[in-house]
Phi, psi and omega in degrees: 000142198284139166233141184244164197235102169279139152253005174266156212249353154272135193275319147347310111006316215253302158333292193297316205282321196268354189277319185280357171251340185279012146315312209247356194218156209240117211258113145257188173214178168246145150276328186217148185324300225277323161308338174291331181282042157290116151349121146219172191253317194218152167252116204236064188258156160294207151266325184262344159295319196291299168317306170304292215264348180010266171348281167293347144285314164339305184293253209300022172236315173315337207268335176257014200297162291325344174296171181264148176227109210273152180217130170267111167266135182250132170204154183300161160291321216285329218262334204289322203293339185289344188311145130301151148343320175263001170291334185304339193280309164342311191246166209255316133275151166227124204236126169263154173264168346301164199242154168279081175336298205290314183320305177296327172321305183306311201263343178272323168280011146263312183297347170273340169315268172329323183282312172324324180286278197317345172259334185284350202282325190278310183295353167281301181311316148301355180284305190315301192269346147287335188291282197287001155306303177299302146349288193299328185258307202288297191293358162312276203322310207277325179290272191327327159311310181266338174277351164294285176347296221279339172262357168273337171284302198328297180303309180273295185339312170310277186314308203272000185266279161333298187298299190306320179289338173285299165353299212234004167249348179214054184282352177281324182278350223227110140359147162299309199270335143288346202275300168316304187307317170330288172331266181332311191304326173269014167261335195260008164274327178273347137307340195272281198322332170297317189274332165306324187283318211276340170280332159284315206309318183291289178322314157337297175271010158281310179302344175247017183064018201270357160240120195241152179274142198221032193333128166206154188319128158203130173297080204310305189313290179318323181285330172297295184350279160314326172284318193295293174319334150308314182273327186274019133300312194287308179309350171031045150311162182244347177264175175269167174221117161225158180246093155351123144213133149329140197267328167309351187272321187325296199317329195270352206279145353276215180207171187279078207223170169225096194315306197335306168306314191272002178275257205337320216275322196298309189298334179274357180250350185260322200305303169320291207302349187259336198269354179258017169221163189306156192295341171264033174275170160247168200195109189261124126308132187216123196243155173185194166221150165239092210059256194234003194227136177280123179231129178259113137304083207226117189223134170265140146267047214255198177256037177055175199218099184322140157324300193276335173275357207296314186311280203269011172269342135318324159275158204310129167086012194243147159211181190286139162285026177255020205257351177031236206262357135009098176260165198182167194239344226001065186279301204306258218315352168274324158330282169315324212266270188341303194267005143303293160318313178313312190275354164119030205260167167228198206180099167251131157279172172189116211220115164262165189256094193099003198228288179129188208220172178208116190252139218220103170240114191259113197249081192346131159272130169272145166299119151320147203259135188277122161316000000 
């Protein structure tokens, strides 16, 4: 309901008006100057009330400044030619007395109106500028986007491109055991490439929302397992990856989980941990639980993560400024946050510089659903 602000200094005036609008409106008054910074929608004054607060309708129709804040003047007929000058820009109407009720009726619903447009016009401009704030960050993004793509293709594509060529101009020169070494180098440039495509491809169906959490019974040990072996093949570290487990986590198996998410959040957090650390470090997973959330724990003896960069390696593309030629996309750790989140989970680092890091993802155990 619209609220009007009565201002008139015949109390008489202020009776008939308020007795004729408060069916349809919610009728204020004032006592004091201060009442006026109070919400209202439309202002209804006189000439000598208009003339006492001038000054503080001013404050409050600038305070909502751009909406409008419409103000009606009720003036003698005999009065109008007396305004000063500078009131006409203040006010929006003018109703002469004696006034017609059905007019003020009329004249109070175009000004209520008007205010309507007018609050609507600013919440489309803010709408309007968030829309191209985003706008501004999404082609931020589509730049940082193609020039990361195009120098991460760039590189393996050079190797396996550079190699395939030694290959096949000097295969007659070349040892059984260098022509193998060739190989592996071009199986592991189409994997960095392989793994880069499967990082947009997620990101991707995050963005349209096409990745959903899905729980089903999964044996956490077994699976941690698997995965920990799985990297330390493909990675063909020389340090070790071992898996920690609490004897309260055994007890619980299986838990409620959605693998899909949890291959992502593990494989990109033990794969970080082996390629940011010396080739004889170790790189422990460690599970366990705590109160009601299952927590994985995965520490590098690697080169840390600076204090000030820490904030911001959860969004697409940041990486540490300590990462020199290391390659990467900074992809993985936004990857992990999301599908963290997807499962309702959260995701902490504790990173020293030169120590190494340890990232702590705690995930709600889900319940099987009762039949």
């Amino acid at each position: 309901m619209a609220r009007i602000l009565l201002l008139l200094s015949r109390s008489a005036n202020r009776d008939i008006v308020a007795a004729k609008l408060a069916p349809h409106y919610q009728i204020l008054s004032i006592t004091r100057e201060q009442d006026l910074l109070q919400p209202f929608d439309l202002l209804l004054v006189d000439g000598p009330a208009l003339e006492q607060y001038w000054q503080a309708i001013q404050q409050s129709r600038t305070s909502q400044h751009p909406v409008l804040l419409p103000v009606l003047l009720i003036v003698a007929k005999d009065k109008v030619n007396l305004l000063p000058p500078r009131y006409w820009q203040g006010i929006e109407e003018i109703l002469t007395a004696p006034i017609e009720l059905a007019e003020l009726q009329a004249r109070v619903e175009t000004l209520l109106r008007i205010r309507k447009l007018s609050q609507d016009l600013q919440q489309a401009n803010t709408q309007l500028k968030t829309a191209n704030e985003d706008l501004q960050e999404l082609n931020r993004l589509k730049s940082q986007f193609v020039s990361m793509v195009s120098h991460e293709f760039r590189n393996p594509l050079g190797v396996i491109s550079g190699y395939l060529q030694l290959i096949d101009h000097d295969t007659h020169r070349l040892s059984s055991e260098k022509q193998k070494e060739f190989f592996q180098r071009i199986r592991d440039a189409i994997k960095r490439l392989v793994s880069l495509v499967d990082d947009v491809l997620i990101m991707g169906r995050m963005g349209v929302g096409k990745l959903s959490f899905e729980p089903v019974p999964l044996d956490l040990i077994q699976f941690c397992g698997r995965l920990v072996e799985e990297t330390q093949h493909s990675s063909r570290a020389n340090g070790q990856l071992q898996l920690e487990i609490d004897q309260e986590l055994a007890a619980l198996q299986p838990m409620f989980l959605d693998q899909k998410l949890l291959t992502y959040i593990l494989t990109n957090l033990l794969s970080n941990a082996v390629k940011y650390s010396p080739e004889s470090g170790t790189v422990r997973l460690h599970l366990s639980v705590a109160s009601t959330q299952v927590m994985m724990a995965v520490t590098d003896q690697g080169i840390g993560i600076p204090v000030e960069d820490q904030a911001q390696l959860f969004e697409p593309f940041q990486r540490a400024t300590n990462v020199g030629r290391i390659s990467g996309t900074g992809l993985g750790l936004a990857i992990t946050k999301l599908c963290t989140e997807l499962h309702g989970g959260q995701i902490e680092i504790d990173s020293v510089v030169d120590q190494g890091t340890t990232v702590t993802v705690l995930l709600p155990l889900e319940k099987e659903e009762e039949s």
